[in-house]
BALUMMI-405815 format. One record per residue (C-alpha): residue number from 0; residue in three letters; x, y, z. Coordinates in steps of 0.001 Angstrom, whole numbers, padded with zeros to 6 digits, always signed. Each point is the difference from the previous one (the first is absolute). Layout:
<node pos="NUM" code="ALA" c1="X" c2="Y" c3="Z"/>
...
END
This chain:
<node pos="0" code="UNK" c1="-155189" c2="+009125" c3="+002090"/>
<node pos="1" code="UNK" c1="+001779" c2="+001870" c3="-002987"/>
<node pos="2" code="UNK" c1="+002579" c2="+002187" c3="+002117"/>
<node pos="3" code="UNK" c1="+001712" c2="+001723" c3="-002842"/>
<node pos="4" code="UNK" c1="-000512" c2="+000338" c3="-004036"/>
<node pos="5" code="UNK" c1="+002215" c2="+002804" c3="-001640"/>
<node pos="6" code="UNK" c1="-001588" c2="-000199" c3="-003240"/>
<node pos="7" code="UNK" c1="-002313" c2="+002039" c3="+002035"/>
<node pos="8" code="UNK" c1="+002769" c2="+002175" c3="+001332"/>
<node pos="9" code="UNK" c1="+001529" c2="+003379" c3="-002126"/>
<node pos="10" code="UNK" c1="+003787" c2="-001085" c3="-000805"/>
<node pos="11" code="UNK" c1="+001128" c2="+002111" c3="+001802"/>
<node pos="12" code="UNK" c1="-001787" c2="-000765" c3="+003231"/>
<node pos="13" code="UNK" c1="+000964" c2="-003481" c3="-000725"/>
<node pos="14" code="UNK" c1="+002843" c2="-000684" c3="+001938"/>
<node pos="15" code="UNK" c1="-001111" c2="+001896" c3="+003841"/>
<node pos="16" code="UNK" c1="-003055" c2="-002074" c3="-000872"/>
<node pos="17" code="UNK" c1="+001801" c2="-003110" c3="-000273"/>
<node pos="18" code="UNK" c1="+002032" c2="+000812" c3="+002983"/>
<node pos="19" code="UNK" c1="-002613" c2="+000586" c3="+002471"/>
<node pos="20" code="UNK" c1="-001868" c2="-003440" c3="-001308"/>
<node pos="21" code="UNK" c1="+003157" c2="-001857" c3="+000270"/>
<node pos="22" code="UNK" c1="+001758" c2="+001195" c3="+003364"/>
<node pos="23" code="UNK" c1="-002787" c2="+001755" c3="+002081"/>
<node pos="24" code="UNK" c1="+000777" c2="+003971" c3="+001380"/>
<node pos="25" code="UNK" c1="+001204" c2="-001240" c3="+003189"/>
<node pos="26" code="UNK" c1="+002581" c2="-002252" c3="-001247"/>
<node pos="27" code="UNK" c1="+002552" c2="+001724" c3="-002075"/>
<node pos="28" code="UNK" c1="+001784" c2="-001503" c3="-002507"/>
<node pos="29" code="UNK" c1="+002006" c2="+000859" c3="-003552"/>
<node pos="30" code="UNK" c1="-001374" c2="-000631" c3="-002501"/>
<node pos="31" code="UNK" c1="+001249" c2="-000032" c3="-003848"/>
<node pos="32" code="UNK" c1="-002006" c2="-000692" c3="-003468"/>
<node pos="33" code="UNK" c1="+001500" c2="-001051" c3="-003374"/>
<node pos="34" code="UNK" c1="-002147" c2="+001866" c3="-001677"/>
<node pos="35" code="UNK" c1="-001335" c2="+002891" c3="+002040"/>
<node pos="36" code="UNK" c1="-001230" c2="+002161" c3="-002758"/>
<node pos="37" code="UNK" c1="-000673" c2="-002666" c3="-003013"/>
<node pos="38" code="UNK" c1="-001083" c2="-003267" c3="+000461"/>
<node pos="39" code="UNK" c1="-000855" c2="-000388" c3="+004183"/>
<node pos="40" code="UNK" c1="-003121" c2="-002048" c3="+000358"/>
<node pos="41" code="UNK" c1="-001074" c2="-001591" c3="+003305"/>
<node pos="42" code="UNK" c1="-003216" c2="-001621" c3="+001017"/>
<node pos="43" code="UNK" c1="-000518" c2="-001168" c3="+003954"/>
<node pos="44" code="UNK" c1="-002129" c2="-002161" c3="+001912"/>
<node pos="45" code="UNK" c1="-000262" c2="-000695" c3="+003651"/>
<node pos="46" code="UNK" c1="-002334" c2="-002061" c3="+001940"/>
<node pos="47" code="UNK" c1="-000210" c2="-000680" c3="+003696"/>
<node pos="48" code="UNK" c1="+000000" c2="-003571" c3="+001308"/>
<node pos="49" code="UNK" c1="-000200" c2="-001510" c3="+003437"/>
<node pos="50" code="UNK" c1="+001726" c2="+002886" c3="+001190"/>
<node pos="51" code="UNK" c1="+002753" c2="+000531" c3="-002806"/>
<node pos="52" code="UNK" c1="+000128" c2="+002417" c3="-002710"/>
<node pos="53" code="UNK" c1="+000724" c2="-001947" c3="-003164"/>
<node pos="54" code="UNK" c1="+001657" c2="+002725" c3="-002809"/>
<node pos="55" code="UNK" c1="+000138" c2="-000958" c3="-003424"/>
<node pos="56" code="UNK" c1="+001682" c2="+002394" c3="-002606"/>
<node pos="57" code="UNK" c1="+000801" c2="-000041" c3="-004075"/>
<node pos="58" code="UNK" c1="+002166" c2="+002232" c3="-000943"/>
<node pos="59" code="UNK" c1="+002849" c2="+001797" c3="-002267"/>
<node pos="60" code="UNK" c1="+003716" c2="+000004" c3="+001313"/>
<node pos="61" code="UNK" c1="+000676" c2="+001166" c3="+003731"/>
<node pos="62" code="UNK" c1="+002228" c2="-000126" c3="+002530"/>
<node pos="63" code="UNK" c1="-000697" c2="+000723" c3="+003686"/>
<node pos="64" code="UNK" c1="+002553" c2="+000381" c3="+002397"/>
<node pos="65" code="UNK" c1="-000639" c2="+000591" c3="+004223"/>
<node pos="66" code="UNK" c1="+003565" c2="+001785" c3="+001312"/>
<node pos="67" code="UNK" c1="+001088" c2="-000026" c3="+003725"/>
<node pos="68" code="UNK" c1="-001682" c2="+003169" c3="-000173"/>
<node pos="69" code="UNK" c1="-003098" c2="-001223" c3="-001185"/>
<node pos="70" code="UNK" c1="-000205" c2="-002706" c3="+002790"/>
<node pos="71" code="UNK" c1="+000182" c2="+002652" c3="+002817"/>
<node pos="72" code="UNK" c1="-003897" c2="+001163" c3="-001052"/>
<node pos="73" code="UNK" c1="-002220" c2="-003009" c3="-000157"/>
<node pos="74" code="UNK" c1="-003200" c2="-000376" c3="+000564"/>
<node pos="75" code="UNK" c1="-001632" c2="-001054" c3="+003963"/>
<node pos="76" code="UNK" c1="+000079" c2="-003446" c3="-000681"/>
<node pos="77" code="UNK" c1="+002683" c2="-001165" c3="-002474"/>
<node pos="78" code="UNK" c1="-000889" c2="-002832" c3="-002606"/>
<node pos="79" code="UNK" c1="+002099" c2="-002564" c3="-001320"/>
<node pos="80" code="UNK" c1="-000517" c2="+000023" c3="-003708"/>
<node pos="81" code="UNK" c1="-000181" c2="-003950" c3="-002157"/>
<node pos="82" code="UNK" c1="-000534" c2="+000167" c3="-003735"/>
<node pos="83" code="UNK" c1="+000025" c2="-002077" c3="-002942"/>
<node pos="84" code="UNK" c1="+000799" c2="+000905" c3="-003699"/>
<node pos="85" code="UNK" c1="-002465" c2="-001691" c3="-002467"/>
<node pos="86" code="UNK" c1="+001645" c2="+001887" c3="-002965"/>
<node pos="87" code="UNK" c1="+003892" c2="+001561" c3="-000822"/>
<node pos="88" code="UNK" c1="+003044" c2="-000333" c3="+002051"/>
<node pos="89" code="UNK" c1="+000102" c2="+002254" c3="+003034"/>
<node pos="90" code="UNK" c1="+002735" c2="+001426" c3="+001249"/>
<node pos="91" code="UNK" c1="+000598" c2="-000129" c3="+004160"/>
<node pos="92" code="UNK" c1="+003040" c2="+001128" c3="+001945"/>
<node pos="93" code="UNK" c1="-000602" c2="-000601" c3="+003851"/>
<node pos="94" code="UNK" c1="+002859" c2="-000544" c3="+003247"/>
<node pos="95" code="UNK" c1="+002667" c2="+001204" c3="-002810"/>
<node pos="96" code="UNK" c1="-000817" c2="-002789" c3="-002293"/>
<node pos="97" code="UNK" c1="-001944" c2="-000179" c3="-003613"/>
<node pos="98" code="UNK" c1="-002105" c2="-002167" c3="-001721"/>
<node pos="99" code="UNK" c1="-002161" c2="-000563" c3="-002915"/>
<node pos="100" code="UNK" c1="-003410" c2="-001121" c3="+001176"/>
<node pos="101" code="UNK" c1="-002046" c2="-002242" c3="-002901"/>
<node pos="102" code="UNK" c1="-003781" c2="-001800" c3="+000060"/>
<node pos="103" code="UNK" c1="+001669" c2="-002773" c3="+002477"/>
<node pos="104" code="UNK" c1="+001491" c2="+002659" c3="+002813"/>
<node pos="105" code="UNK" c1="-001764" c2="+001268" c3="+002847"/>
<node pos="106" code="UNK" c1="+001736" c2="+003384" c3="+001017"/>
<node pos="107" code="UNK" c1="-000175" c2="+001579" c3="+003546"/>
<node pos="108" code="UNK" c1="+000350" c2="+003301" c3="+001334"/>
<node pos="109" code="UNK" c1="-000226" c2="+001788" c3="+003721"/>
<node pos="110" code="UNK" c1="-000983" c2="+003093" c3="-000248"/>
<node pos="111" code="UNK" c1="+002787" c2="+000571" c3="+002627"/>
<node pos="112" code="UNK" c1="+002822" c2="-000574" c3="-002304"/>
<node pos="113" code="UNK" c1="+002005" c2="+001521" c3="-002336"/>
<node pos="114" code="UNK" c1="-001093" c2="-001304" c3="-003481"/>
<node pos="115" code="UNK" c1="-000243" c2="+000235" c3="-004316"/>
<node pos="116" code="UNK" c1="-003068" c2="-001565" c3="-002066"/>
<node pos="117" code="UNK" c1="-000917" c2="+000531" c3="-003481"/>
<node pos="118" code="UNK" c1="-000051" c2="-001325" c3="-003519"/>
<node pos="119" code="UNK" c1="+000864" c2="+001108" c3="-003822"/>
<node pos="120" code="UNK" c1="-002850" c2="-000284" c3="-002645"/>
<node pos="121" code="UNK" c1="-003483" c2="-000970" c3="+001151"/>
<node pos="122" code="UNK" c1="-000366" c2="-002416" c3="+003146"/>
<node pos="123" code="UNK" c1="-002361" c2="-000880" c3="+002558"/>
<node pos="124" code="UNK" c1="-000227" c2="-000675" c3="+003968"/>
<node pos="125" code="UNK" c1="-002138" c2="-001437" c3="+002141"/>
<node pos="126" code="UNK" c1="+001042" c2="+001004" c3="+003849"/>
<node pos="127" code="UNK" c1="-001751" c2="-000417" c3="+003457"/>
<node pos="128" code="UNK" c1="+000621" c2="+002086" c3="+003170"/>
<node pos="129" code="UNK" c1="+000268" c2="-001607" c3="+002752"/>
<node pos="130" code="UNK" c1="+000321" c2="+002317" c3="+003514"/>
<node pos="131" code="UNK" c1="+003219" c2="-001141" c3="+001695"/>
<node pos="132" code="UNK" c1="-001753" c2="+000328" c3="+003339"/>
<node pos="133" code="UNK" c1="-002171" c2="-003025" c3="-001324"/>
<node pos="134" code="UNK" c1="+003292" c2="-001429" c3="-001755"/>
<node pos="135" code="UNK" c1="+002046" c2="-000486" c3="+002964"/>
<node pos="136" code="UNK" c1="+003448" c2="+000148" c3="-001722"/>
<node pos="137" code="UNK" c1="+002760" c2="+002106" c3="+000876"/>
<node pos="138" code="UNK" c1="+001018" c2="+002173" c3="-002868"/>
<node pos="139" code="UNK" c1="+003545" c2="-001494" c3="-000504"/>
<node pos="140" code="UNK" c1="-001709" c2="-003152" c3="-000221"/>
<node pos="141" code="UNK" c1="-002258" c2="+000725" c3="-002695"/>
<node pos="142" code="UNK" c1="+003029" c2="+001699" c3="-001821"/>
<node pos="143" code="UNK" c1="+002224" c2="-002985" c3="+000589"/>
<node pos="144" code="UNK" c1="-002711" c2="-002214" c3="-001402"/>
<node pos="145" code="UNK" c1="-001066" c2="+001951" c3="-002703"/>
<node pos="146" code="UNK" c1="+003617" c2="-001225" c3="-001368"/>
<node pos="147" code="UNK" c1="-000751" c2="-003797" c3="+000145"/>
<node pos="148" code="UNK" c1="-003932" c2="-000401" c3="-000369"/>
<node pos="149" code="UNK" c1="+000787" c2="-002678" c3="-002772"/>
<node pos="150" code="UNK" c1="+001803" c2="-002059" c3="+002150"/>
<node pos="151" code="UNK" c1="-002387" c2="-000197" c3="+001808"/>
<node pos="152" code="UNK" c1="-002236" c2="-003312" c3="+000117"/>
<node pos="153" code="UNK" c1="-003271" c2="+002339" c3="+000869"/>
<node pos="154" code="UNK" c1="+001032" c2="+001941" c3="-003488"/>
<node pos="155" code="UNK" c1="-002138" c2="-002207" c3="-002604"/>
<node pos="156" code="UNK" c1="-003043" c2="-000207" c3="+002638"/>
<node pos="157" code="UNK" c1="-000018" c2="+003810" c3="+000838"/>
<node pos="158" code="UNK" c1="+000403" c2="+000679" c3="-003512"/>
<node pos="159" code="UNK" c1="-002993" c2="-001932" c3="-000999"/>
<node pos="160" code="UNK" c1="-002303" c2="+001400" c3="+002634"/>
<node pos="161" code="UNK" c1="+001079" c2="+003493" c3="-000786"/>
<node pos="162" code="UNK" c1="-000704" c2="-000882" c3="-003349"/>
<node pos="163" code="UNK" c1="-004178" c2="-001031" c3="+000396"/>
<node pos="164" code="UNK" c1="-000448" c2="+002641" c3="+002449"/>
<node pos="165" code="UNK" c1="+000797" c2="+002383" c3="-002619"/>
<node pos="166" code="UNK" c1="-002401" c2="-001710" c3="-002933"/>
<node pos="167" code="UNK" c1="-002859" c2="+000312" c3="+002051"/>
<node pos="168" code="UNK" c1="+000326" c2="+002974" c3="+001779"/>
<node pos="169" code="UNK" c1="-002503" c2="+001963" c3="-000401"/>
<node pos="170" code="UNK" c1="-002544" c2="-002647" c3="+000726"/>
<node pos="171" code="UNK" c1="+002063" c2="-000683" c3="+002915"/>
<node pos="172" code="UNK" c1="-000673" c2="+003597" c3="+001344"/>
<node pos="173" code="UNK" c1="-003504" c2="-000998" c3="+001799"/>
<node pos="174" code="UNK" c1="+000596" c2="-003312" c3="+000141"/>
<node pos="175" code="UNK" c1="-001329" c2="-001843" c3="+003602"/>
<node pos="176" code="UNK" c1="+003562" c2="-001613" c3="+000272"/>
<node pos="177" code="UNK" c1="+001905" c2="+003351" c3="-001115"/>
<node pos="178" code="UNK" c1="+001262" c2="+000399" c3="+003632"/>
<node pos="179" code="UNK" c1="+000868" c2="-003347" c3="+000835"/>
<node pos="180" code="UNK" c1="+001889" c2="-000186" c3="-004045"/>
<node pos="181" code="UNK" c1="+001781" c2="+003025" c3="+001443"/>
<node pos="182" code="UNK" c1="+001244" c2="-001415" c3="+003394"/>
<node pos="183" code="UNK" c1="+001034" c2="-003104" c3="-001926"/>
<node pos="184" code="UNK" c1="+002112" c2="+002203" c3="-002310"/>
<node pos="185" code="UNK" c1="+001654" c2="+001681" c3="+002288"/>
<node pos="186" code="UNK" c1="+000803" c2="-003034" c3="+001721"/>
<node pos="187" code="UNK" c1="+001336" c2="-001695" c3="-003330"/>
<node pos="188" code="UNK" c1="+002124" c2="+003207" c3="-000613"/>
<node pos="189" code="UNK" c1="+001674" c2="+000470" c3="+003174"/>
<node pos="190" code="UNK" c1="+001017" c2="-003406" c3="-000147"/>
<node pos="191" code="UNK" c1="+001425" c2="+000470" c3="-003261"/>
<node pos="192" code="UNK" c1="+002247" c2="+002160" c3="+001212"/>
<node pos="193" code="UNK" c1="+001232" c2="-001179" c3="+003400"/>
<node pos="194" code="UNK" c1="+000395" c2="-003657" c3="-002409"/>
<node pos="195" code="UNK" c1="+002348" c2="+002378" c3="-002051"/>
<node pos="196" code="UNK" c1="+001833" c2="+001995" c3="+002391"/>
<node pos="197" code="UNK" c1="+001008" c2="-002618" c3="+002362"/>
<node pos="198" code="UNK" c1="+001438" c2="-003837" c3="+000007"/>
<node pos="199" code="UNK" c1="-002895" c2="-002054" c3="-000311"/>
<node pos="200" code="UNK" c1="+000757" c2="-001900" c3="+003010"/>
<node pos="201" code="UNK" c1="-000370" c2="+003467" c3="+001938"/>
<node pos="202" code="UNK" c1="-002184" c2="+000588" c3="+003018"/>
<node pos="203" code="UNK" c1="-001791" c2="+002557" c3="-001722"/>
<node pos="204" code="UNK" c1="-000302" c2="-001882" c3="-003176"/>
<node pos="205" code="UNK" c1="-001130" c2="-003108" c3="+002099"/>
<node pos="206" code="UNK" c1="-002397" c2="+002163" c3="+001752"/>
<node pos="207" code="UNK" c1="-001547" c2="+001576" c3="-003339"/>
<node pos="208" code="UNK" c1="-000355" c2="-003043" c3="-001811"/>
<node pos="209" code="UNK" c1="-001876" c2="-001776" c3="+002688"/>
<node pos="210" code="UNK" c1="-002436" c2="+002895" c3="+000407"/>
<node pos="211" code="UNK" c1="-000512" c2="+000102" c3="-003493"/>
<node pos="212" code="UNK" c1="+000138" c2="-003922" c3="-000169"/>
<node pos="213" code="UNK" c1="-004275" c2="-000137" c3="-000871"/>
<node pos="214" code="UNK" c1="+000224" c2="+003311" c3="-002517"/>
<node pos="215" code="UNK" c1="+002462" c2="-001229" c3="-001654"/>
<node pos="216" code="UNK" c1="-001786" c2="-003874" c3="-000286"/>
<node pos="217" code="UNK" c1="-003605" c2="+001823" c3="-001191"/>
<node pos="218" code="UNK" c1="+001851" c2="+001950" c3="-002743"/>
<node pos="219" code="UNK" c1="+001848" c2="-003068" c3="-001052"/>
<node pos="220" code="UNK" c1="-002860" c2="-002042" c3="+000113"/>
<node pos="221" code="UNK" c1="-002119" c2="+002924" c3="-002219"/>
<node pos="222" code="UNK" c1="+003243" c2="+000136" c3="-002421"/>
<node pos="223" code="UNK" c1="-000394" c2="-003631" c3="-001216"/>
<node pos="224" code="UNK" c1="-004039" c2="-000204" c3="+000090"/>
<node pos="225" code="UNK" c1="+000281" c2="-001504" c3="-003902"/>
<node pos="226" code="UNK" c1="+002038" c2="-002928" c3="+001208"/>
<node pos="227" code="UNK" c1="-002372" c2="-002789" c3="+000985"/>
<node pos="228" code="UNK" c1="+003580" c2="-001699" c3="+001454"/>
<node pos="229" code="UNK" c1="-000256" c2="+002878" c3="+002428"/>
<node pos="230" code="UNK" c1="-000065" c2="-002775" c3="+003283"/>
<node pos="231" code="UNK" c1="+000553" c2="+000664" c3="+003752"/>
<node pos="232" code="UNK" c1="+003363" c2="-001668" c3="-000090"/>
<node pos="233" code="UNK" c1="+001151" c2="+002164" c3="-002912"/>
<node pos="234" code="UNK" c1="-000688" c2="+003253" c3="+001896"/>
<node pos="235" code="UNK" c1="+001784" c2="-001311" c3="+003031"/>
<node pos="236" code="UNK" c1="+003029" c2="-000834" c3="-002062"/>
<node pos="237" code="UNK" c1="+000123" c2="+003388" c3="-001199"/>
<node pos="238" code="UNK" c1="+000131" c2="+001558" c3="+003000"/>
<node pos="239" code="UNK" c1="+002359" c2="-002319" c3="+001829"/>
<node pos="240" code="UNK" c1="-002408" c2="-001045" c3="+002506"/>
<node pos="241" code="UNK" c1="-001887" c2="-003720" c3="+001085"/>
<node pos="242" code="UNK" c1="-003394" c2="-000289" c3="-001494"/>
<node pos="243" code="UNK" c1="-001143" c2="-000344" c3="+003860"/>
<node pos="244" code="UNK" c1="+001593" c2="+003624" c3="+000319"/>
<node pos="245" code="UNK" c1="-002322" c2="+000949" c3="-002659"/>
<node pos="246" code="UNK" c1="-003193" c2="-001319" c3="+000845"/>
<node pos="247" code="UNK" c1="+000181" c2="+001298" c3="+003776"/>
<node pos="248" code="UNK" c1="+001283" c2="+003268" c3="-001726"/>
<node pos="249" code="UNK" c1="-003306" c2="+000480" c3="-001747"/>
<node pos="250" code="UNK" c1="-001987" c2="-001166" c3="+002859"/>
<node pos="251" code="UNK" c1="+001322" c2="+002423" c3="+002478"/>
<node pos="252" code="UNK" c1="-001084" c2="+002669" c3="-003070"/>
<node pos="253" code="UNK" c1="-003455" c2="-002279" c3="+000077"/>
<node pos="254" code="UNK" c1="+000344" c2="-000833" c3="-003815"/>
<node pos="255" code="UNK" c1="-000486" c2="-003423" c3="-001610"/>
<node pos="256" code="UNK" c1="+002272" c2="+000214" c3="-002723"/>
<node pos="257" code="UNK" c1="-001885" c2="-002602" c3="-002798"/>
<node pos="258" code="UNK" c1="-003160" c2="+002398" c3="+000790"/>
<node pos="259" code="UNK" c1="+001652" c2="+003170" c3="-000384"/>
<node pos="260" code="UNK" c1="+001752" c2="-001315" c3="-003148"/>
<node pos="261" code="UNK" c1="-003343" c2="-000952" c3="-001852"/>
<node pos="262" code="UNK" c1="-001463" c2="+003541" c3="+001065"/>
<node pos="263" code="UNK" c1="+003186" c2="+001703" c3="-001702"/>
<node pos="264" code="UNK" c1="-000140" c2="-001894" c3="-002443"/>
<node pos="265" code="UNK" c1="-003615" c2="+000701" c3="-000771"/>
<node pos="266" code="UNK" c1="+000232" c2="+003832" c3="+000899"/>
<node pos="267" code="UNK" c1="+002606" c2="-000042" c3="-002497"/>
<node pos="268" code="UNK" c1="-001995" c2="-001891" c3="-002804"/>
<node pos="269" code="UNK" c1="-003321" c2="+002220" c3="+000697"/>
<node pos="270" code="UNK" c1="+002273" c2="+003180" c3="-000802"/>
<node pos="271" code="UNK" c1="+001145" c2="-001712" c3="-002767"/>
<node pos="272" code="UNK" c1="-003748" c2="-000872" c3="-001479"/>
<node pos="273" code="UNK" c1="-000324" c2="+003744" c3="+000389"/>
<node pos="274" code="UNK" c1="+002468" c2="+001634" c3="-001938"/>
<node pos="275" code="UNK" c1="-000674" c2="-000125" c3="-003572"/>
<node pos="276" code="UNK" c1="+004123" c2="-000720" c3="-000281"/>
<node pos="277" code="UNK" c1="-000734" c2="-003569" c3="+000057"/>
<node pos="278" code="UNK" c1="-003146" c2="-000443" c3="-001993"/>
<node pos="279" code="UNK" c1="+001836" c2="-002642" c3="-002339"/>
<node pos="280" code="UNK" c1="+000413" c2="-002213" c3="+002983"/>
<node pos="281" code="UNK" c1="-001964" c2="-002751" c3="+000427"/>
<node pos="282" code="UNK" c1="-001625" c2="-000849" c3="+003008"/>
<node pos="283" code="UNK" c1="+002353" c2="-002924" c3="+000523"/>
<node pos="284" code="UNK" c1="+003025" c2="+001799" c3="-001273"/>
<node pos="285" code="UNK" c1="-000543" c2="+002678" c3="+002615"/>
<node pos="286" code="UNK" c1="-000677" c2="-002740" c3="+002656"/>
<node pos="287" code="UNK" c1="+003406" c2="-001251" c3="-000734"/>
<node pos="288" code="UNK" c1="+001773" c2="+003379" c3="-000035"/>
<node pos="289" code="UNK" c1="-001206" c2="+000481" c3="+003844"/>
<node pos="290" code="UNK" c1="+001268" c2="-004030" c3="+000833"/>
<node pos="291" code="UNK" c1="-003345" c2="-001717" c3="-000313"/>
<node pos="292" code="UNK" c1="+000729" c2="-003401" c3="-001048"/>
<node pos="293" code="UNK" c1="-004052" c2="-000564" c3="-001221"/>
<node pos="294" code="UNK" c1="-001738" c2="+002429" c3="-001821"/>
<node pos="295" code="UNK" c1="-003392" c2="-002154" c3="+001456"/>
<node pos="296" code="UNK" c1="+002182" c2="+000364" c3="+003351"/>
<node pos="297" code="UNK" c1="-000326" c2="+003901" c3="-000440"/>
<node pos="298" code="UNK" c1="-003236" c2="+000739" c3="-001250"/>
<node pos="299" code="UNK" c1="-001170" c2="-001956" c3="+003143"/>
<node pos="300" code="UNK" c1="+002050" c2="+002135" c3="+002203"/>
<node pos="301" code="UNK" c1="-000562" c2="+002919" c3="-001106"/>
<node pos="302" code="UNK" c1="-003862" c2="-000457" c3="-000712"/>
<node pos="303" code="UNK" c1="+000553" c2="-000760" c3="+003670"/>
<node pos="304" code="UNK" c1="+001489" c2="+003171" c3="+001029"/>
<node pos="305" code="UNK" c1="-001701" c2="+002587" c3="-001978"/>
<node pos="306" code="UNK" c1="-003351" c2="-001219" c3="-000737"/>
<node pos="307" code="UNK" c1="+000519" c2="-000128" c3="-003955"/>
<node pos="308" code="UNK" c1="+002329" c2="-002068" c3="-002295"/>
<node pos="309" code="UNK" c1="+003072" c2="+001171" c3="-001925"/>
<node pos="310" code="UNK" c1="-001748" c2="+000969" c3="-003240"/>
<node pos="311" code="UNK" c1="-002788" c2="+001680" c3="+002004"/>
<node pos="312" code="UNK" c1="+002206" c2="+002090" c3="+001996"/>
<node pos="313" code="UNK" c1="+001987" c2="+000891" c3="-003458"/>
<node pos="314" code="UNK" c1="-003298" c2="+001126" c3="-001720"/>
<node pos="315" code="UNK" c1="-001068" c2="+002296" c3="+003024"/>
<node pos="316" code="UNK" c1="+002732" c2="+001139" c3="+000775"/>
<node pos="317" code="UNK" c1="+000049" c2="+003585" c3="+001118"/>
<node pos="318" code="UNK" c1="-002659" c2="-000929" c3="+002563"/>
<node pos="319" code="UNK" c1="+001336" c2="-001443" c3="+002805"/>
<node pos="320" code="UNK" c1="-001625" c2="+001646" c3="+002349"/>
<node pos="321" code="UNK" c1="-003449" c2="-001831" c3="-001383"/>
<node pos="322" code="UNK" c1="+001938" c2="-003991" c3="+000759"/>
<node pos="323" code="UNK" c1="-000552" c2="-001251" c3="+002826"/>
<node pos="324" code="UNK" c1="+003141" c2="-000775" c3="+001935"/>
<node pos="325" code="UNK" c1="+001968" c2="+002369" c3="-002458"/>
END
């Protein structure tokens, strides 16, 4: 949903518009513009997935900064705050110390704590809100990790899931799974930062990980779909655990993890067929981008699973609903 686009907006209107997109009337904040009478241009998105709003925001030079004053009037529920920055180099000051946030960085904010945030020149974030009710972590522990979230061994993971959710988020919205994608990211996220503000040999770390011990396998496992290497003993190794561990794992969860890895796999090559983004893939070449070893191998599987073949599906596509199985 398009939140916010001041080319619609009189200049000087622009930046009370801005602020009451950005920061919501019952959270107060400061906030400053570059250019406040010149060259301010912001456009805003925000979706709602599985129970998080996901914010997305292009914009001209800001800074926003929540004061000891600010945090005595928050809103019922406070949210912690996670963002990424696809474009420029942001600027974050939280617990007293600074830090220039790039494309690799995930940055982290309680809405609870005394904080800075902005960027010169144009930039862009992508941030979810996650209610720190459904977080579970103490505010000084989200600060404290918000410091070390690279360190972390969760970092690259987290990063990457934060990542997808954010490509496909509006058809996420009313997706079947939305909830479930939202439980699983919360899940991901607080262990992020208990992984980052404690030893990792922790009780609370310990406890978080093994919780988290079947998200974090699925979203591994969905990472590496393309590699047709991707074996049972591989994902055990990256997770430190036996492949016995794994397979009772799944099959307290009731999955069978070859079966579940050709239905990814083909979920991921039928949205594929359907985007005209990879219309100079060849059947085979696409097989092979999703790990299918065969291109014959495919065809079958997929004839098997939707009713059609490959090039069927690609010149219907559009009209799913008409496929049986789709």
């Amino acid at each position: 949903m398009l939140l916010l686009d001041l080319s619609t907006v009189p200049p000087r209107e622009r930046p009370e518009a801005f602020r009451h997109a950005l920061t919501d009337s019952s959270v107060p904040n400061d906030v400053f513009h570059e250019e406040p009478d010149t060259g301010m241009h912001a456009r805003m998105h925000l979706w709602r997935v599985g129970g998080l709003d996901l914010f997305a925001t292009r914009n001209s030079g800001f800074e926003v900064r929540r004061t000891e004053r600010h945090v005595h009037h928050h809103r019922s529920h406070p949210v912690v705050s996670v963002s990424l920055q696809p474009e420029g180099v942001h600027r974050a000051e939280v617990g007293g110390r600074q830090r220039l946030l790039g494309a690799d960085d995930i940055c982290v904010f309680h809405e609870l704590s005394v904080r800075t945030y902005g960027w010169s020149g144009d930039g862009t974030s992508h941030a979810m809100l996650f209610d720190m009710n459904r977080l579970g972590v103490p505010v000084e522990t989200v600060v404290r990790a918000s410091q070390h979230l690279s360190a972390s061994p969760m970092h690259g993971l987290v990063l990457d899931h934060l990542r997808s959710v954010f490509r496909d988020a509006g058809r996420l919205e009313n997706d079947p799974g939305a909830e479930a994608l939202g439980t699983a990211t919360t899940e991901l996220v607080r262990a992020l930062l208990l992984s980052a503000a404690h030893a990792e040999d922790a009780e609370p770390v310990r406890s978080v990980m093994d919780d988290t011990l079947l998200t974090r396998v699925m979203a591994y496992a969905r990472r590496h779909l393309a590699d047709r290497a991707l074996t049972p003993e591989r994902i055990a190794a990256e997770h430190a655990i036996s492949v016995r561990r794994l397979y009772l794992l799944l099959s307290e969860a009731d999955v069978s993890l070859e079966q579940w890895l050709i239905t990814e796999r083909l979920t991921k090559a039928r949205q594929m067929l359907g985007s005209p983004r990879y219309d100079r893939l060849t059947v085979a070449a696409l097989a092979a981008r999703c790990g299918f070893s065969s291109p014959s191998h495919f065809t079958r599987r997929f004839q098997a699973a939707y009713g059609v073949t490959p090039s069927e599906w690609r010149r219907h596509r559009g009209e799913e609903t008409s496929v049986p199985g789709a």
